[in-house]
C-alpha positions as CSV (number, residue, x, y, z in Angstrom):
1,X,15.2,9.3,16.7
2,X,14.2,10.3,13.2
3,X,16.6,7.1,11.8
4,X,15.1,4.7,14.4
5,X,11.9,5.4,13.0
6,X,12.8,5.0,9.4
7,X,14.5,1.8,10.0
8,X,11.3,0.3,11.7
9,X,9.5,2.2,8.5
10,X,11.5,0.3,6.0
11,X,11.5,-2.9,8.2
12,X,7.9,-3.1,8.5
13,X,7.3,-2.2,4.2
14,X,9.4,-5.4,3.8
15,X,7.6,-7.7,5.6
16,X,11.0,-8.6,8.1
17,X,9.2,-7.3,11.0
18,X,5.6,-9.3,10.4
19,X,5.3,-12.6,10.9
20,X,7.3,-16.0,11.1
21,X,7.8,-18.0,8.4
22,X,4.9,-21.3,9.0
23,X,6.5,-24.5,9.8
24,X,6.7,-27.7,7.4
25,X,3.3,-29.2,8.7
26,X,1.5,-25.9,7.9
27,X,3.5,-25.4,4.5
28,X,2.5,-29.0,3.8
29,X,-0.9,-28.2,4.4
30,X,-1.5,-25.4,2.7
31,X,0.1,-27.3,-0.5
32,X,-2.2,-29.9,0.0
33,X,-5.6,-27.3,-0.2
34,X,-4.2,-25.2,-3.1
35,X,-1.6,-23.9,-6.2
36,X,-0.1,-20.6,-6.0
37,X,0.3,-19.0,-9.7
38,X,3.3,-17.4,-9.8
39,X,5.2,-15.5,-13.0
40,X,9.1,-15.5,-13.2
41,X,10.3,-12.0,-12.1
42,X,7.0,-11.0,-10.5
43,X,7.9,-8.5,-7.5
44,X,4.8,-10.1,-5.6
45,X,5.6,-13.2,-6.0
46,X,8.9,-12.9,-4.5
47,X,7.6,-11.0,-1.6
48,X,5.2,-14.6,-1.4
49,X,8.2,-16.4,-1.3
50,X,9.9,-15.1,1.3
51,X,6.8,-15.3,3.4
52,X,7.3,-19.0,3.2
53,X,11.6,-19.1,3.6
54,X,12.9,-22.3,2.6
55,X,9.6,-23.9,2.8
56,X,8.6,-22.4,-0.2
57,X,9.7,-25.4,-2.5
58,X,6.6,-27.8,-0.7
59,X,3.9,-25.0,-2.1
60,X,2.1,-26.3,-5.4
61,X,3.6,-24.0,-8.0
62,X,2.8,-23.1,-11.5
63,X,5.2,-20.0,-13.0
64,X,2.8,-18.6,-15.7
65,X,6.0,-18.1,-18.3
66,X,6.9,-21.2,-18.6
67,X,3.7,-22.8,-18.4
68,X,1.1,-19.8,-20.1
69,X,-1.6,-22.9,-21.3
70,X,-2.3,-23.7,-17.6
71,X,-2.4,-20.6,-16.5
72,X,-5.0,-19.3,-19.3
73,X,-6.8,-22.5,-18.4
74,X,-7.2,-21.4,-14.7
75,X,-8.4,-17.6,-15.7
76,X,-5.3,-16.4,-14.2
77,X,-4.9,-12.7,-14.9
78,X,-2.8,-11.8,-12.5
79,X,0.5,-13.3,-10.2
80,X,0.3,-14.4,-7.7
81,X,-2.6,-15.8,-7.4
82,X,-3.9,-18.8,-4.9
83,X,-6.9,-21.2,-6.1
84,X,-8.0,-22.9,-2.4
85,X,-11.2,-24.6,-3.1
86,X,-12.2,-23.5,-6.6
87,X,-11.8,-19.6,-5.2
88,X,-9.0,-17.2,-6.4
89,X,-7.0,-14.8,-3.7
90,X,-5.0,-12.9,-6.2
91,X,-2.3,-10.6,-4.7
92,X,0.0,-11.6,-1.8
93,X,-1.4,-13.0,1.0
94,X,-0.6,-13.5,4.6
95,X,0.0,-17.1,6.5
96,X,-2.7,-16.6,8.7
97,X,-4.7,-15.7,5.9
98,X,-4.2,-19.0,3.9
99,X,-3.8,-21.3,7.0
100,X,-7.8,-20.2,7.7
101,X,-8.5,-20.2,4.1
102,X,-7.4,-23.5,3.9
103,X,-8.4,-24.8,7.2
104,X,-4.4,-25.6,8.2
105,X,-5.2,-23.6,11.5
């Protein structure tokens, strides 16, 4: 019992257990509202990654390494971090979350 409850432990930490990943339309809307700031081998921004699958690609993306001027220009201090409507959600953040923020719901 003790190993059923660590699996659904360890399943739940990761994120497998959460939520689904948002279909094209809503990936296509969200991209359309905001940018994600991401920075190449940021933890965070994988786990925002795999929130998204293999929809991730539509998102408006700027990786602060290789593109540091953009990033200072936005007052990014932290990845990632999501501008929706001139305000910052820095940290990962949920679908449902950005679907209301950016009115994709």
């Amino acid at each position: 019992m003790k190993k059923i409850l660590f699996i659904i432990f360890l399943l739940m930490l990761s994120g497998c257990a959460s939520q689904a990943i948002p279909s094209v339309e809503t990936t296509k809307c969200i991209a359309e509202n905001s940018v994600l700031y991401v920075s190449t081998g940021c933890i965070h921004c994988v786990e925002q990654e795999k929130l998204f699958g293999e929809n991730y690609n539509l998102l408006t993306t700027i990786d602060c390494k290789l593109e540091p001027k953009k990033c200072l220009e936005a007052e990014i201090t932290g990845t990632p971090t999501w501008i929706i409507n001139g305000t910052k959600l820095v940290g990962v953040q949920d679908i449902e979350t950005l679907k209301r923020v950016t009115n994709c719901a």
